[in-house]
N, CA, C and O atoms as a GROMACS GRO file, in nm:
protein
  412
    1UNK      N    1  23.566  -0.359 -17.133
    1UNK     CA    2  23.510  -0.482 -17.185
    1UNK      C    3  23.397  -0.446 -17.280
    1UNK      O    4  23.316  -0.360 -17.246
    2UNK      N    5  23.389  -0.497 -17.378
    2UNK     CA    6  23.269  -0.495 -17.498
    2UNK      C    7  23.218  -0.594 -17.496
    2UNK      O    8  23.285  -0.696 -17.519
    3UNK      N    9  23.055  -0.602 -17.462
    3UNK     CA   10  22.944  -0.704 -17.495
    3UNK      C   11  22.894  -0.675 -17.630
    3UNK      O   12  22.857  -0.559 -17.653
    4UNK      N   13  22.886  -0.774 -17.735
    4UNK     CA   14  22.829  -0.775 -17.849
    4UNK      C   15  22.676  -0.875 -17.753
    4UNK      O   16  22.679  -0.975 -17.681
    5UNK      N   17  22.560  -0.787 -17.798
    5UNK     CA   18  22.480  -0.845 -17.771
    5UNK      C   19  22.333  -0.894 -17.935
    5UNK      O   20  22.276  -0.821 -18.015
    6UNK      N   21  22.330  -1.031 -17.916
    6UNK     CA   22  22.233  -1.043 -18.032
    6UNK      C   23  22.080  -1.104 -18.008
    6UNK      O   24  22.056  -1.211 -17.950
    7UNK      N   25  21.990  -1.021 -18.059
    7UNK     CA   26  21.890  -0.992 -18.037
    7UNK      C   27  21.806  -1.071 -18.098
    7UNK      O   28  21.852  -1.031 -18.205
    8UNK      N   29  21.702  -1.170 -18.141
    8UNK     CA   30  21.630  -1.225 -18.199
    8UNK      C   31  21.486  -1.234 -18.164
    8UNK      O   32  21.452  -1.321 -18.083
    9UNK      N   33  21.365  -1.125 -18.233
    9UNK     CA   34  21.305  -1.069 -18.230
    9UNK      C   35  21.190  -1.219 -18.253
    9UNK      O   36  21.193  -1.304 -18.342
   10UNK      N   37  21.106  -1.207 -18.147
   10UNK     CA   38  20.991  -1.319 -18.150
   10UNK      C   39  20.904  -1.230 -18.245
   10UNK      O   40  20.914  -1.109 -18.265
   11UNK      N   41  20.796  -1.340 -18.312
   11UNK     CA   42  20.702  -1.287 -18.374
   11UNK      C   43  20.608  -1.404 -18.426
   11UNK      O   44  20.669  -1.501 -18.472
   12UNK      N   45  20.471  -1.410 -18.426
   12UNK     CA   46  20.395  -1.516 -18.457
   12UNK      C   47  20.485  -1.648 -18.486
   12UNK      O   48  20.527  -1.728 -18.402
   13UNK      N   49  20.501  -1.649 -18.610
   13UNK     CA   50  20.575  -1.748 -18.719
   13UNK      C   51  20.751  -1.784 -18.680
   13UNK      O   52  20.821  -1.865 -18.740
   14UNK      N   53  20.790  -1.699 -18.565
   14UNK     CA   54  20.972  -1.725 -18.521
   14UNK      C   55  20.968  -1.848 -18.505
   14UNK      O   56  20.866  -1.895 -18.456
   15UNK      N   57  21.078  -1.933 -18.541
   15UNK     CA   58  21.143  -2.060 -18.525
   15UNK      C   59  21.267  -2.051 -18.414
   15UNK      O   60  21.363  -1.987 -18.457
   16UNK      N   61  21.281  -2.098 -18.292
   16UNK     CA   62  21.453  -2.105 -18.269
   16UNK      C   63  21.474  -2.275 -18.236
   16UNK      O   64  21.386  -2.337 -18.175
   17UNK      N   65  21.576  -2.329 -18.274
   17UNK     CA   66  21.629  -2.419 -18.175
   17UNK      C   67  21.748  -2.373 -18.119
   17UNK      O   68  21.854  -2.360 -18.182
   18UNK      N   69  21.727  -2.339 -17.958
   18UNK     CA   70  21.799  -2.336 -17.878
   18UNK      C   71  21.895  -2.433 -17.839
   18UNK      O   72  21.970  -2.385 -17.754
   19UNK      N   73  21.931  -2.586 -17.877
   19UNK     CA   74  21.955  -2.652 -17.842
   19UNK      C   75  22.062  -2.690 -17.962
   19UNK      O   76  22.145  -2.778 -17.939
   20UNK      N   77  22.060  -2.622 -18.091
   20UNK     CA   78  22.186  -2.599 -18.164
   20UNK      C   79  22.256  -2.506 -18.147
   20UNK      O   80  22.379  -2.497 -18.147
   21UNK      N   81  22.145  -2.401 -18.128
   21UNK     CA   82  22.246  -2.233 -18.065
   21UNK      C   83  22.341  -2.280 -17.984
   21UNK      O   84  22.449  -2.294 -18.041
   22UNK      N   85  22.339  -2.316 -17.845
   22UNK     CA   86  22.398  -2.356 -17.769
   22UNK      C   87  22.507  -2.485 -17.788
   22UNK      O   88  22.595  -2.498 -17.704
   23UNK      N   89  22.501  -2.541 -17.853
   23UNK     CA   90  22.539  -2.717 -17.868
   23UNK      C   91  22.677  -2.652 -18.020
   23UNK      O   92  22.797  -2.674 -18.038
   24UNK      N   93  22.576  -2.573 -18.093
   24UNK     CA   94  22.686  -2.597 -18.226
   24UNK      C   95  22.740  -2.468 -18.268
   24UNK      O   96  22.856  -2.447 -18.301
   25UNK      N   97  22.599  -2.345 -18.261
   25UNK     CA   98  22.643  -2.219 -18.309
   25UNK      C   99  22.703  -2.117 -18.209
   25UNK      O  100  22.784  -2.038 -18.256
   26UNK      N  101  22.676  -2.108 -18.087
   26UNK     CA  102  22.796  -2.021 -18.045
   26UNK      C  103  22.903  -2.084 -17.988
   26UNK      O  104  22.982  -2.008 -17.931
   27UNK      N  105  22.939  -2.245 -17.986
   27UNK     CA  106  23.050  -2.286 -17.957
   27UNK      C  107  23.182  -2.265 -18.059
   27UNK      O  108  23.301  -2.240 -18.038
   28UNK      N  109  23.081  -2.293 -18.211
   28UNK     CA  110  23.175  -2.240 -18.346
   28UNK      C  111  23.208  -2.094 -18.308
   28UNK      O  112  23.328  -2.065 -18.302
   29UNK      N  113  23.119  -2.004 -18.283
   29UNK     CA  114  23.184  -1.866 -18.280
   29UNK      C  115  23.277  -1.837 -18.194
   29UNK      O  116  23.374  -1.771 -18.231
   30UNK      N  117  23.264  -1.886 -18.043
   30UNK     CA  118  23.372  -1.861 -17.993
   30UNK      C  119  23.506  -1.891 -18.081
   30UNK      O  120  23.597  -1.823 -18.129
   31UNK      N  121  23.466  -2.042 -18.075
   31UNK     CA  122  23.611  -2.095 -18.165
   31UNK      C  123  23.682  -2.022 -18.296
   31UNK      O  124  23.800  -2.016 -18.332
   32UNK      N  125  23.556  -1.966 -18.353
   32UNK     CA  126  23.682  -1.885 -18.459
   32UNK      C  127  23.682  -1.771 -18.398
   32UNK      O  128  23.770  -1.710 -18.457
   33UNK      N  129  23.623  -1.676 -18.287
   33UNK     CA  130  23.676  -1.591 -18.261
   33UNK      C  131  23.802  -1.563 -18.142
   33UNK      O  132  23.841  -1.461 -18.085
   34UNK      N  133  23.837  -1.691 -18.138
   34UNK     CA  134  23.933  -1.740 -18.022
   34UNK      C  135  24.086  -1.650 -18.032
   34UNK      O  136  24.148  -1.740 -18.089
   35UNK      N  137  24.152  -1.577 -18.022
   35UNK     CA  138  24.145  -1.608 -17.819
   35UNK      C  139  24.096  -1.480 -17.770
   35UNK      O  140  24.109  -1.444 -17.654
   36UNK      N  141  24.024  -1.396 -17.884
   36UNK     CA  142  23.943  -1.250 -17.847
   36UNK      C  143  23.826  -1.286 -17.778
   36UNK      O  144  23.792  -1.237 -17.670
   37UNK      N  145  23.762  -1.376 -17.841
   37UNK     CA  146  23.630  -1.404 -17.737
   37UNK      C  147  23.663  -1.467 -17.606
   37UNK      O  148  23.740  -1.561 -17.585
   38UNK      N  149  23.610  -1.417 -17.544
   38UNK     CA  150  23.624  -1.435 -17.377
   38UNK      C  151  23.506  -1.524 -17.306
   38UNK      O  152  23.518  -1.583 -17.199
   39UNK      N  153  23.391  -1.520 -17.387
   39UNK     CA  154  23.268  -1.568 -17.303
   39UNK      C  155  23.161  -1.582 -17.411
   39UNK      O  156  23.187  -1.519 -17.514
   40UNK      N  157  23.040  -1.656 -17.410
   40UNK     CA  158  22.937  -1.684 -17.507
   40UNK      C  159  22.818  -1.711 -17.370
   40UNK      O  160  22.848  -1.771 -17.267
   41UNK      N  161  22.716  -1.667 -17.394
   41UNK     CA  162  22.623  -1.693 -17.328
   41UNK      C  163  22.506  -1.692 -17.367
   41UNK      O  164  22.497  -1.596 -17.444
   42UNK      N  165  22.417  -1.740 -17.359
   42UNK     CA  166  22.243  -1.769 -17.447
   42UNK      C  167  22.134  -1.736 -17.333
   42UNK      O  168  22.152  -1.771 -17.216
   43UNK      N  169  22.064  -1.694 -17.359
   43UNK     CA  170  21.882  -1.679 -17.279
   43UNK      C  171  21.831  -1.698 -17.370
   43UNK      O  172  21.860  -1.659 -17.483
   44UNK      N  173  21.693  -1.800 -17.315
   44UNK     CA  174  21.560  -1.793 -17.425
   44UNK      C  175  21.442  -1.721 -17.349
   44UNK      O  176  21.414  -1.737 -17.230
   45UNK      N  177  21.373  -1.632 -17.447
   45UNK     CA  178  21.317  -1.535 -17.365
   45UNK      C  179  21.182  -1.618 -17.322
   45UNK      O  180  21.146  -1.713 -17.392
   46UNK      N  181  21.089  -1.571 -17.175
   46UNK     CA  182  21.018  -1.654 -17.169
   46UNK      C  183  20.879  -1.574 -17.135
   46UNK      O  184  20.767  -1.622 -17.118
   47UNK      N  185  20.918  -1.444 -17.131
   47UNK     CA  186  20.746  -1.335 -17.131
   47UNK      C  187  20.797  -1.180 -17.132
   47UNK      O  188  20.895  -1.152 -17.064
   48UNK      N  189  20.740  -1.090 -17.199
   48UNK     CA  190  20.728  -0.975 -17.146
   48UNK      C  191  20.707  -0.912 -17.019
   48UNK      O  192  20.640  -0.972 -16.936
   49UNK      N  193  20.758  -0.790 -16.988
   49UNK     CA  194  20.715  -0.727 -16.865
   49UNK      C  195  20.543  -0.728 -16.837
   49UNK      O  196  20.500  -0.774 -16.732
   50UNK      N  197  20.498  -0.700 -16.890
   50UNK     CA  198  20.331  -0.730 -16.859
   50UNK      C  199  20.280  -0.873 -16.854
   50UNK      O  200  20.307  -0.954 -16.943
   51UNK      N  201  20.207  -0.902 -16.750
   51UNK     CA  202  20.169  -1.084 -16.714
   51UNK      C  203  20.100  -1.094 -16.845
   51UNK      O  204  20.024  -1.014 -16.898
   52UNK      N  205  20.146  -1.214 -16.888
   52UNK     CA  206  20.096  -1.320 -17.016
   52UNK      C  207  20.110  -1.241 -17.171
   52UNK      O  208  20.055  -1.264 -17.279
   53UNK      N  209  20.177  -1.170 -17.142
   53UNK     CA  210  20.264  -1.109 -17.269
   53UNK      C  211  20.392  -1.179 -17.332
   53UNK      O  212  20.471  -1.247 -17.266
   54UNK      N  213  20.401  -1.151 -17.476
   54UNK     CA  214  20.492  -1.279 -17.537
   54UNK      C  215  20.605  -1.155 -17.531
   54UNK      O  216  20.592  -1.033 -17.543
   55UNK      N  217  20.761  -1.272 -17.498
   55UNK     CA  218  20.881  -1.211 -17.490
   55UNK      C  219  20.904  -1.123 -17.621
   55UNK      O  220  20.882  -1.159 -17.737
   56UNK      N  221  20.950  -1.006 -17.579
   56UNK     CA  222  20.957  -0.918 -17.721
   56UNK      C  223  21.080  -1.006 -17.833
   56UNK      O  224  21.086  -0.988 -17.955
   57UNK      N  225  21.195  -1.127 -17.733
   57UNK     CA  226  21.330  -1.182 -17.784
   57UNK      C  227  21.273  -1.320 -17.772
   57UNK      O  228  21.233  -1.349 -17.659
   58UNK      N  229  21.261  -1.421 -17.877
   58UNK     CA  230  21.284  -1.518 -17.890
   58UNK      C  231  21.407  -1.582 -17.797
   58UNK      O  232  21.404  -1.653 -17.696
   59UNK      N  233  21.518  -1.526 -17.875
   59UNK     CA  234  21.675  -1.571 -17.754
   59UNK      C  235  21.751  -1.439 -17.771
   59UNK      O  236  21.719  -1.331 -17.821
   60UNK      N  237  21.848  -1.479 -17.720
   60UNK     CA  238  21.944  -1.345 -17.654
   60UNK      C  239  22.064  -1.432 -17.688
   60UNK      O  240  22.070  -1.554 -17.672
   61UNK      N  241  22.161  -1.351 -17.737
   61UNK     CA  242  22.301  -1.438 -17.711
   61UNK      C  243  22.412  -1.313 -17.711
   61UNK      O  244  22.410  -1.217 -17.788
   62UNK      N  245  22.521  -1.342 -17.592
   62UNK     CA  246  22.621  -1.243 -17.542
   62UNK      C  247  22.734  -1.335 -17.644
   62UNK      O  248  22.749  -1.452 -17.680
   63UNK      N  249  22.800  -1.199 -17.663
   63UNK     CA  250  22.972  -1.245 -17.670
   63UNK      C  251  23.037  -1.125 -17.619
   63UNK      O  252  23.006  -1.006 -17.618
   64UNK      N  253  23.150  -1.201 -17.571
   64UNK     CA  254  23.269  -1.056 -17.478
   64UNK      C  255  23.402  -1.072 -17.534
   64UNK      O  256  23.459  -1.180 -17.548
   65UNK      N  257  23.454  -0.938 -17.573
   65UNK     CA  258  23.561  -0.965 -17.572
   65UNK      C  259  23.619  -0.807 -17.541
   65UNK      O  260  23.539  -0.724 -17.497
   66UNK      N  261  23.772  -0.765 -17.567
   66UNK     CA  262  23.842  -0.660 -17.499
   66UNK      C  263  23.797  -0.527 -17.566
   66UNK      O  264  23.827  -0.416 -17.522
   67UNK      N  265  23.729  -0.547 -17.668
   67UNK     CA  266  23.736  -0.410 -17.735
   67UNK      C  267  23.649  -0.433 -17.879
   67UNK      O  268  23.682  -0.517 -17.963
   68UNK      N  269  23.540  -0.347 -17.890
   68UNK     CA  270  23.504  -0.337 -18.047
   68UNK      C  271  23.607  -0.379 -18.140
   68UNK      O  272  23.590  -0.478 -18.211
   69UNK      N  273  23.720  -0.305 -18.141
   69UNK     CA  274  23.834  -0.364 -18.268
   69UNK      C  275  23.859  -0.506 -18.237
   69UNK      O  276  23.867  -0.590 -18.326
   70UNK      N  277  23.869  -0.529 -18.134
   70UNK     CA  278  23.902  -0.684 -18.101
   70UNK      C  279  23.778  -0.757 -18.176
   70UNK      O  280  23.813  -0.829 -18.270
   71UNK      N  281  23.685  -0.752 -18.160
   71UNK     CA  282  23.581  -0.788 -18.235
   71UNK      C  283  23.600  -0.780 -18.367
   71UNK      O  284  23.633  -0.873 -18.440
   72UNK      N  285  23.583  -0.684 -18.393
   72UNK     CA  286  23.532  -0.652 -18.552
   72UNK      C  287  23.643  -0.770 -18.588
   72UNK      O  288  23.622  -0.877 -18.646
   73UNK      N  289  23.737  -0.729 -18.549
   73UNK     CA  290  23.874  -0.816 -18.616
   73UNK      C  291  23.896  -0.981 -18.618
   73UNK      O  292  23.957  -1.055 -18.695
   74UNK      N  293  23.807  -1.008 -18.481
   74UNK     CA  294  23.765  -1.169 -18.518
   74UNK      C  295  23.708  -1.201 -18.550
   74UNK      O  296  23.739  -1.315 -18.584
   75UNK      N  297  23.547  -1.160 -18.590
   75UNK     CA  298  23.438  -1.137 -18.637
   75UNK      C  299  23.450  -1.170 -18.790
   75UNK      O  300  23.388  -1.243 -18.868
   76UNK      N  301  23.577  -1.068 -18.800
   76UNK     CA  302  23.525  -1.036 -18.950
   76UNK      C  303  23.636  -1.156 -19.044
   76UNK      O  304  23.643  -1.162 -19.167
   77UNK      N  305  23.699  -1.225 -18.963
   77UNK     CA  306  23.756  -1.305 -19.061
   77UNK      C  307  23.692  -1.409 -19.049
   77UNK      O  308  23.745  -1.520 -19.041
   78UNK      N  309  23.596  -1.391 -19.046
   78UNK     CA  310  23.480  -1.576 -19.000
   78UNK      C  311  23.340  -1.524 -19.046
   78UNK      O  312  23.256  -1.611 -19.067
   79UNK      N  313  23.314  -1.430 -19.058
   79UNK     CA  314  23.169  -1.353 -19.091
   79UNK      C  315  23.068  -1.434 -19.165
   79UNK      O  316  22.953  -1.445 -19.122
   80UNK      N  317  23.121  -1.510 -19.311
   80UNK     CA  318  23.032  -1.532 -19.392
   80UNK      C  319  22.994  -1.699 -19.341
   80UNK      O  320  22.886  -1.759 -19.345
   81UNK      N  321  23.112  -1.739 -19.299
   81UNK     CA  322  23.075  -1.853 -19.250
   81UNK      C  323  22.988  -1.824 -19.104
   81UNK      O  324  22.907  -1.916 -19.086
   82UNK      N  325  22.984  -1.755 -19.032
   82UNK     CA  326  22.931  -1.737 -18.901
   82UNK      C  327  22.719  -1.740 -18.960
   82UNK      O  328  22.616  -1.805 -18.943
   83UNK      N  329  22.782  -1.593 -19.046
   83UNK     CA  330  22.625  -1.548 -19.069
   83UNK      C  331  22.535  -1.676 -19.153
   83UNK      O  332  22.415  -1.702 -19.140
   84UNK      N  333  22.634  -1.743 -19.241
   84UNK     CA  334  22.602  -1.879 -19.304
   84UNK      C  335  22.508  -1.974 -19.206
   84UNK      O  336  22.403  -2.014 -19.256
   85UNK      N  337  22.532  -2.004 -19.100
   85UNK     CA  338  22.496  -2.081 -19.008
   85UNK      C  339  22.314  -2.050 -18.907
   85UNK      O  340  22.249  -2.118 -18.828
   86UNK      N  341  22.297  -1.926 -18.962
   86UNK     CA  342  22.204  -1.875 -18.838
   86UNK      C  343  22.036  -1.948 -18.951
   86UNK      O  344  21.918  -1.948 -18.918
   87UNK      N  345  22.093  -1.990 -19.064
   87UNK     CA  346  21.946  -2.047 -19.086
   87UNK      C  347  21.917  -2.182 -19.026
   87UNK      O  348  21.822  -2.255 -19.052
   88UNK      N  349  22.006  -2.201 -18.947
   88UNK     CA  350  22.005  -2.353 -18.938
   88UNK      C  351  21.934  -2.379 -18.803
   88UNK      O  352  21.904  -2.489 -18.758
   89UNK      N  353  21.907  -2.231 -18.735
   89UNK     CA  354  21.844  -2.233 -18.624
   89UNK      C  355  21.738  -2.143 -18.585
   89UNK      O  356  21.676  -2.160 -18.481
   90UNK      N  357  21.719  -2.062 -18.653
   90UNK     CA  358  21.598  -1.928 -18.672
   90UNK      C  359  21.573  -1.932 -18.815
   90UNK      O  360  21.645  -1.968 -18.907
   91UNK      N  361  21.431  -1.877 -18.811
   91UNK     CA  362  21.401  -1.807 -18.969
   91UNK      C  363  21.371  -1.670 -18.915
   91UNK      O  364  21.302  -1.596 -18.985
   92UNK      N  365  21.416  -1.626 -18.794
   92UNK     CA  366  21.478  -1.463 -18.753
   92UNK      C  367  21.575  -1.389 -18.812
   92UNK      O  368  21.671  -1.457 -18.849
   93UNK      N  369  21.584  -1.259 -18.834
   93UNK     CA  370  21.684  -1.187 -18.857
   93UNK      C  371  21.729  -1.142 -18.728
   93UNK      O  372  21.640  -1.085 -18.665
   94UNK      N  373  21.871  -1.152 -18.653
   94UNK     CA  374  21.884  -1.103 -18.581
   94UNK      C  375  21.944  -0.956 -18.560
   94UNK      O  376  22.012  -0.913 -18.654
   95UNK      N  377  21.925  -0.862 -18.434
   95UNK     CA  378  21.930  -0.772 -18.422
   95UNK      C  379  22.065  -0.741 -18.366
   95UNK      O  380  22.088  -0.804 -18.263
   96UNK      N  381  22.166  -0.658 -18.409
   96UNK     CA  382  22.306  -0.671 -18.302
   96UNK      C  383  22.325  -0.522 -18.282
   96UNK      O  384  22.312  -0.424 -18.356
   97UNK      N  385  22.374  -0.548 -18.108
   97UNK     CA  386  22.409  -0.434 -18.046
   97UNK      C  387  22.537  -0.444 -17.972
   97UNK      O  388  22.537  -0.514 -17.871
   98UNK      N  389  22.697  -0.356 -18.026
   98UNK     CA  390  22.778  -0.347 -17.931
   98UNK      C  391  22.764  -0.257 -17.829
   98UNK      O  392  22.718  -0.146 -17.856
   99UNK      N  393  22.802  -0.289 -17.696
   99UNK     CA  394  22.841  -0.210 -17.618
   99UNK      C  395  22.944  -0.221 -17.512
   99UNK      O  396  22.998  -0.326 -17.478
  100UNK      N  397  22.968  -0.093 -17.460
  100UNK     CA  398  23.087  -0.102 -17.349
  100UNK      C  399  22.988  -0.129 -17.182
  100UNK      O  400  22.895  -0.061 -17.139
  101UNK      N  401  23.050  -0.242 -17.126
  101UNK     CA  402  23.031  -0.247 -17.031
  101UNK      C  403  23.042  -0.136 -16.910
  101UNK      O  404  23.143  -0.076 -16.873
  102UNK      N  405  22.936  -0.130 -16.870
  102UNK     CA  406  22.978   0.017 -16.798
  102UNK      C  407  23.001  -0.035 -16.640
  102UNK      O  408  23.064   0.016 -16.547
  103UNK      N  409  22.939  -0.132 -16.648
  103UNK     CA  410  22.919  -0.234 -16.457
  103UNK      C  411  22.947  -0.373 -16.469
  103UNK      O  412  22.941  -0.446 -16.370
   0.00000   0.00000   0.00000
């Protein structure tokens, strides 16, 4: 199993609405990455490991599916429209990390 995980880096001035992430932008992604995507999931970060420290992630958002190629390959026929969409809810750049589930 491959988690694409995306990262959105808090910082003074970060914007998110969580409440389109969830509601509009990763419901679209699943949907065009359908029937490779398996799962979409969101966290909004809410502190650092040290008490009263700001979350290093604004939000977090998972996607799963069978395999990097499986990805890339749904990913990439939806890309410009996908990446099109992320101003509409951050003025973040987000950070992306695949990996293989190991547990």
């Amino acid at each position: 199993m491959t988690k694409v995980t995306i990262l959105y880096p808090n910082a003074p001035n970060a914007t998110f609405d969580m409440k389109y992430y969830v509601n509009h932008h990763l419901p679209m992604v699943r949907d065009r990455c359908a029937p490779e995507c398996h799962a979409i999931a969101a966290e909004s970060g809410l502190a650092g490991f040290a008490a009263g420290s700001p979350a290093p992630y604004i939000a977090v958002g998972y996607l799963t599916f069978d395999s990097e190629a499986a990805f890339r390959k749904a990913f990439g026929a939806h890309e410009a429209e996908i990446l099109a969409d992320i101003p509409k809810y951050t003025n973040t750049s987000p950070v992306i990390q695949i990996s293989e589930v190991a547990l």
